[in-house]
VOGU-3710 file (C-alpha; in Angstrom, 3 decimals, decimal comma):
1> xxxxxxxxxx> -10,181/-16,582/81,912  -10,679/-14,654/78,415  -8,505/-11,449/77,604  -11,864/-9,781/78,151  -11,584/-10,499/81,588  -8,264/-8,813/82,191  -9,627/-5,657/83,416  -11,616/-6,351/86,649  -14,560/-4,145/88,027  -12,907/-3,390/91,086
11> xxxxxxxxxx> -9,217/-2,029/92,605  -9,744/-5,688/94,595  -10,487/-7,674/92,131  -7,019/-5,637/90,231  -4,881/-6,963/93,359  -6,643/-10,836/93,026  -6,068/-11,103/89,959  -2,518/-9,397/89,825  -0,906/-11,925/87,771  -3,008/-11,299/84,484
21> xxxxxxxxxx> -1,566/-8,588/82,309  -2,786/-6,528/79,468  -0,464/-6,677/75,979  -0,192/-3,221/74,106  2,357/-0,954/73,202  3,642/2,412/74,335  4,249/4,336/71,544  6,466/7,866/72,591  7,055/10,621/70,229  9,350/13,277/70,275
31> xxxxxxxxxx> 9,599/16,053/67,806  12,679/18,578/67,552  13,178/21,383/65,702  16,692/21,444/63,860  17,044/24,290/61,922  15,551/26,114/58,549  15,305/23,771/55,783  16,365/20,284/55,150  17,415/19,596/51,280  15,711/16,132/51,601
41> xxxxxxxxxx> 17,404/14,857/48,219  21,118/15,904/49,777  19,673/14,163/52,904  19,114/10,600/51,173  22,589/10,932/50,169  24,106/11,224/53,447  22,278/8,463/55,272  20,408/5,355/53,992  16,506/6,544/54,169  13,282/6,573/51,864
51> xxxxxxxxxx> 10,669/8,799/51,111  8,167/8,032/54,007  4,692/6,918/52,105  1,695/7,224/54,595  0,074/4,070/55,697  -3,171/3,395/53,521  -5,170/0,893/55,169  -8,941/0,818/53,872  -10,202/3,576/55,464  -7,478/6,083/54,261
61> xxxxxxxxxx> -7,875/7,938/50,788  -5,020/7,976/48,592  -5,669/11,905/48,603  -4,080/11,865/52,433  -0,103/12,202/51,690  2,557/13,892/52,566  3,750/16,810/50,405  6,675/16,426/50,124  7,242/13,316/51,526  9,354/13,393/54,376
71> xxxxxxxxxx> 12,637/10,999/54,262  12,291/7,930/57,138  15,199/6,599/58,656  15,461/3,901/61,495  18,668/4,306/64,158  19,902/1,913/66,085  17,688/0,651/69,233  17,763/2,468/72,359  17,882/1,267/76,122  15,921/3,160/78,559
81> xxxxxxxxxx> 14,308/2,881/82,398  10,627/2,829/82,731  8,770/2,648/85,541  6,637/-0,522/85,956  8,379/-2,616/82,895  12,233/-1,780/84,204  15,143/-1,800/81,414  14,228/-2,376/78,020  15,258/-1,808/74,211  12,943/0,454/72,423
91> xxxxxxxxxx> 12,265/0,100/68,568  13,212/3,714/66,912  11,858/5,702/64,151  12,866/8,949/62,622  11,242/11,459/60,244  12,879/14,235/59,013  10,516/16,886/57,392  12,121/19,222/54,773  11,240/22,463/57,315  13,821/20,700/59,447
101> xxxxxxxxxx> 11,510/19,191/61,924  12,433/15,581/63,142  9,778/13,192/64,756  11,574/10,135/66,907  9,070/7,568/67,733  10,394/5,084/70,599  7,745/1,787/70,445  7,851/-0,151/74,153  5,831/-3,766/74,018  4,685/-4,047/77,481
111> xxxxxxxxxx> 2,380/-6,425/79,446  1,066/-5,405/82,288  -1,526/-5,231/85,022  -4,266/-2,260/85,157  -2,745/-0,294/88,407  0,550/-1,233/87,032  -0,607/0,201/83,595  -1,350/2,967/85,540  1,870/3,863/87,568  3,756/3,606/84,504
121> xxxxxxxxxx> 1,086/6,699/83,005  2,057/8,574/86,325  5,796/8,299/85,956  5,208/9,141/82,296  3,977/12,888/83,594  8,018/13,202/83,874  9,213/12,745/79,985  12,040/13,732/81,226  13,862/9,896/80,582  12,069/9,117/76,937
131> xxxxxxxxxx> 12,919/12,822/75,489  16,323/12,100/76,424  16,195/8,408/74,429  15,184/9,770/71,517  17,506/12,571/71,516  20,307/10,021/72,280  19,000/8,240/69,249  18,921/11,458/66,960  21,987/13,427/67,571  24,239/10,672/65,379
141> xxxxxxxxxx> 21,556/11,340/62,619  22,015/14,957/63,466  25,428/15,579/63,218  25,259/13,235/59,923  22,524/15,263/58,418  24,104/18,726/59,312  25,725/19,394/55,818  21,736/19,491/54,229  20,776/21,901/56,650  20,086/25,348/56,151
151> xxxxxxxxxx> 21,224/27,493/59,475  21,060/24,321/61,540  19,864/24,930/65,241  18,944/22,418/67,791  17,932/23,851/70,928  16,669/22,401/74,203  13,268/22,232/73,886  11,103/18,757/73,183  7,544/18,279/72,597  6,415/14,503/73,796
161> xxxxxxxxxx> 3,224/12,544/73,597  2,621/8,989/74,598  0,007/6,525/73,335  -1,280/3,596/74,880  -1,997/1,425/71,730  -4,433/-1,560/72,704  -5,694/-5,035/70,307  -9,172/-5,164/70,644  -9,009/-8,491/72,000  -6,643/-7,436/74,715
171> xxxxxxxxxx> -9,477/-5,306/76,816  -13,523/-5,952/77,649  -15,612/-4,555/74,712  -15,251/-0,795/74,489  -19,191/0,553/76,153  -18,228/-2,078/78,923  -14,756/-0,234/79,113  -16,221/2,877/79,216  -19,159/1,725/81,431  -17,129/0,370/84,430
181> xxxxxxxxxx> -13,564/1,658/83,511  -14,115/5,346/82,870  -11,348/6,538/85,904  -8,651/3,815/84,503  -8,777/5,225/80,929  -8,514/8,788/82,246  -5,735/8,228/84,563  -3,861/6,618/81,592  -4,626/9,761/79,084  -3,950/12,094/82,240
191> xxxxxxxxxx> -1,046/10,651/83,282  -2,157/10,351/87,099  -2,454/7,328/88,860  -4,095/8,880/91,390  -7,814/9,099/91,796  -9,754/11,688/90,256  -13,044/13,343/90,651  -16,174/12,662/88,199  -16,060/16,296/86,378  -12,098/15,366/85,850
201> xxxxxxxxxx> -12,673/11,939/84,398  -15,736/13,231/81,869  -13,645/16,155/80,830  -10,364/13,680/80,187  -13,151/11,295/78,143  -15,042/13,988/76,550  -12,954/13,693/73,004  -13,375/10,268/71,307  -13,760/8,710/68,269  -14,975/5,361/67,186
211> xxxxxxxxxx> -14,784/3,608/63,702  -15,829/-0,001/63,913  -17,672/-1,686/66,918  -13,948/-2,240/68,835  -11,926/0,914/68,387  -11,584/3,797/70,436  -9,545/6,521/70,216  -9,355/9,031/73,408  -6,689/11,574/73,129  -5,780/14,198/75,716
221> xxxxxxxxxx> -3,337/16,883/75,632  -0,316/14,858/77,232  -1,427/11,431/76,350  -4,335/8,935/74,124  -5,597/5,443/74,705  -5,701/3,511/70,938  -8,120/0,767/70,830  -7,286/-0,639/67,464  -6,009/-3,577/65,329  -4,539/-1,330/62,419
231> xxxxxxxxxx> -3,963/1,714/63,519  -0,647/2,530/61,620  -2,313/4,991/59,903  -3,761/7,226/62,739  -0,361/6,593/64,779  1,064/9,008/61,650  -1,431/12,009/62,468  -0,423/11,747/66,015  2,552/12,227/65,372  2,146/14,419/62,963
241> xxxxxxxxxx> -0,002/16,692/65,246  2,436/16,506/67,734  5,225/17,467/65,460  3,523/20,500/64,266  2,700/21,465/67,723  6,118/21,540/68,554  6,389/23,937/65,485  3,893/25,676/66,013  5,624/26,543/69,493  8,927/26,880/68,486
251> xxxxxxxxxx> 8,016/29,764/65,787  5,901/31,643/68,275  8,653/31,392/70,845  11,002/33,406/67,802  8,782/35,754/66,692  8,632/36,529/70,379  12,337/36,961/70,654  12,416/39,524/66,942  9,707/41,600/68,564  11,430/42,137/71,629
261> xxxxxxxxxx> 14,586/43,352/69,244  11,998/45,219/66,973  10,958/47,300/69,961  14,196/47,916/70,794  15,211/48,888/67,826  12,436/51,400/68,201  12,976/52,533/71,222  16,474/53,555/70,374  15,426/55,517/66,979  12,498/57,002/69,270
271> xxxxxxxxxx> 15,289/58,046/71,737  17,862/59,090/68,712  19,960/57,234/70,280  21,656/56,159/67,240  23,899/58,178/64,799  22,992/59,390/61,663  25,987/57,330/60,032  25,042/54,154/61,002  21,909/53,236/58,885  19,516/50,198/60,774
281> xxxxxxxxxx> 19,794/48,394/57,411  21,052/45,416/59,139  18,596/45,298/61,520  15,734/46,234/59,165  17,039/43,125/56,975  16,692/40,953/59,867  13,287/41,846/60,707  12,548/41,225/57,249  14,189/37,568/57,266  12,549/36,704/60,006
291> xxxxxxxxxx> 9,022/38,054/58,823  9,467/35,829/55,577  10,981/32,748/57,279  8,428/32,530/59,535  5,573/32,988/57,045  7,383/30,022/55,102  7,706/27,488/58,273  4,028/28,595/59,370  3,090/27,384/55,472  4,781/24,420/55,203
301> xxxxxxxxxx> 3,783/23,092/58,680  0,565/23,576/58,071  0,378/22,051/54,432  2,589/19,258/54,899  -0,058/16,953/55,582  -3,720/18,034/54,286  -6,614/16,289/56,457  -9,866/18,094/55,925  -13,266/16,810/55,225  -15,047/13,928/56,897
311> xxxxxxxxxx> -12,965/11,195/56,555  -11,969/8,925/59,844  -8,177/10,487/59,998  -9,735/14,053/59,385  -11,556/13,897/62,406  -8,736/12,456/64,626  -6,511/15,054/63,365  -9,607/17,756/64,707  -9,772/15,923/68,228  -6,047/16,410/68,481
321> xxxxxxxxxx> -6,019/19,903/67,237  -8,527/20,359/69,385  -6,267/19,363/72,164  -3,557/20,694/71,223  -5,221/24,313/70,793  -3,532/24,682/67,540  -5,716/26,957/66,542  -4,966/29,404/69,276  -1,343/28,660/68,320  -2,019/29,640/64,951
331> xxxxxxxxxx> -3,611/32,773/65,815  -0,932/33,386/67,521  1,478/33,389/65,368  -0,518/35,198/62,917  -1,000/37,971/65,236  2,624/37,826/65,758  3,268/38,028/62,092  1,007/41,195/61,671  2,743/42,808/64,676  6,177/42,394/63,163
341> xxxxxxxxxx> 4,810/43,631/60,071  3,834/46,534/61,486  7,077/46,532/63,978  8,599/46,558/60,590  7,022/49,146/58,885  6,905/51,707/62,102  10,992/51,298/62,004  11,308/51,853/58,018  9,332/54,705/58,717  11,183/56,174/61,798
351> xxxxxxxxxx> 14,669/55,068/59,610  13,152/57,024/56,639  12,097/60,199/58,808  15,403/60,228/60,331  17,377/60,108/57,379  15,088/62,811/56,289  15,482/65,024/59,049  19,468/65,050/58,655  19,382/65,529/55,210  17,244/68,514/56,303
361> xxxxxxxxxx> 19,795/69,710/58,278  22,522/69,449/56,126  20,708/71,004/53,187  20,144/73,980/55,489  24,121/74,180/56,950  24,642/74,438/53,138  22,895/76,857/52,619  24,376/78,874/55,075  27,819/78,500/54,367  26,783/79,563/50,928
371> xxxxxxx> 24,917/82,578/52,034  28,093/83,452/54,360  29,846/83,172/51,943  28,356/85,589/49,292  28,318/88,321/52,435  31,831/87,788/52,673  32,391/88,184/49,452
//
């Protein structure tokens, strides 16, 4: 029976035929934050790694590149637990981008049936075991990489995002596969291997993109199904997307955290709860740190990688944004920005007013004493 044959029409058919299995590979990804800056030049001299050139089969422009290129470094193999395939040593990559993001991608060969295909997707929905692979794999590079780090900081949080990365000749030709195997590929992007209902399974499939005859790309927001024979190239803007969503996240969640201490810093000058002698510089400074290092990280997130117009990875990197809401995010964090701005300016101005008021004051117990003073001669 032909690989085109390995996906039959039918659940029964999928327990007949249990012993043929599909080949792919599961590609995870796992982006961190770790910190400010990375001085990418001190970085190359701390741990073998090269500048990380962006894949360029035919359909890529040379105008697609990283700026700056991002340094690419490749730890030791890592042994995890998945469901479905059991123990197994996963190829690793690392990129480190100079706003001190780091991207580990784990790549898993696998071979397996559909429903088996699908209860590893299910156990996937807990990313609990790959986040903590690839976090095994980076804290060596980590703790190696610390002295080119500006105010390293390397918190808790993960963002993850699996692809199911098929050969062409591995599944039935794609309108077939989308014809009579709508529910499988949506359980795989969704992550559930249970059944779901029609509006569910158009919604999951809605976003996709096709460039020759036997691709397919389908991403949702936890998970995509890759129909391609070189896809090295759009592997990079997934990860890439992913990378800046985690970004994107991690400098909404800290502007969050400065405008909860802005408005407390209000609040207490609203309340003059603080003495005259004890100016808010410090605090004022920090608002303004924060104000300008977010600005920078929103900047170079966003212009690390350029991918507009009409070109094949331009629109795979608008299906995932699309996904990803990153332009919500964005808004976000530009209304963020504007409110610290003001946040900022309201407690200069409250600062300024109150140093005002006490200079005021002591202007007038001056002249008083003097007065006093000339009546008592």
């Amino acid at each position: 029976m032909s690989s085109s044959d390995a996906l039959p029409d039918s659940p029964a058919s999928d327990r007949d035929d249990a012993a043929l299995a599909i080949p792919g590979v599961l590609h995870v990804f796992v982006a961190f934050d770790w910190g400010e800056e990375v001085d990418l030049e001190h970085a190359r001299r701390l741990v073998p790694s090269e500048p990380h050139a962006f894949p360029r089969p035919r359909r890529t422009p040379s105008s697609i590149a990283y700026r700056p290129s991002p340094l690419q470094i490749e730890p030791a193999p890592v042994t995890l637990e998945l469901a479905e395939i059991g123990v197994v040593e996963a190829r690793v990559e690392a990129t480190v981008f100079d706003f001190a993001a780091a991207s580990i991608a784990l790549s898993v060969p696998f071979r397996l049936t559909p429903s088996a295909l699908l209860g590893l997707a299910g156990s996937l929905a807990d990313a609990s075991v790959p986040a903590q692979a690839a976090r095994s794999a980076a804290e060596p590079l980590f703790q190696r990489l610390l002295p080119a780090i500006q105010r390293p900081q390397w918190g808790h949080t993960s963002e993850e995002y699996f692809v199911f990365a098929f050969d062409p000749g591995a599944l039935p030709p794609v309108p077939q596969l989308l014809a009579d195997r709508a529910a499988w590929l949506a359980g795989l992007v969704r992550l559930d291997p249970e059944p779901l209902v029609a509006e569910e399974i158009a919604e999951a499939l809605r976003i996709q993109l096709r460039y020759r005859p036997t691709d397919l790309f389908v991403p949702d927001w936890a998970a995509a199904v890759l129909i391609d024979q070189d896809c090295a190239d759009t592997l990079q803007v997934i990860e890439f997307a992913n990378l800046q969503l985690s970004e994107f996240r991690e400098i909404d969640d800290r502007l969050d955290q400065q405008l909860a201490a802005a408005y407390g810093l209000m609040h207490a000058l609203a309340q003059r709860r603080l003495p005259f002698w004890r100016p808010q510089t410090r605090q004022m400074r920090a608002l303004g740190e924060i104000k300008v290092e977010a600005n920078t990280m929103f900047e170079r997130t966003s212009n690390a990688l350029k991918l507009v117009g009409d070109q094949y990875l331009a629109r795979v990197n608008r299906l995932l944004a699309e996904r990803f809401h990153l332009e919500a995010w964005e808004q976000s964090i530009r209304r963020s920005l504007e409110v610290l701005e003001g946040g900022y300016q309201v407690v200069s101005d409250q600062a300024a007013g109150y140093r005002a008021e006490v200079l005021e004051a002591i202007i007038a117990v001056l002249i008083l004493v003097d007065v006093l003073t000339t009546l008592l001669g």
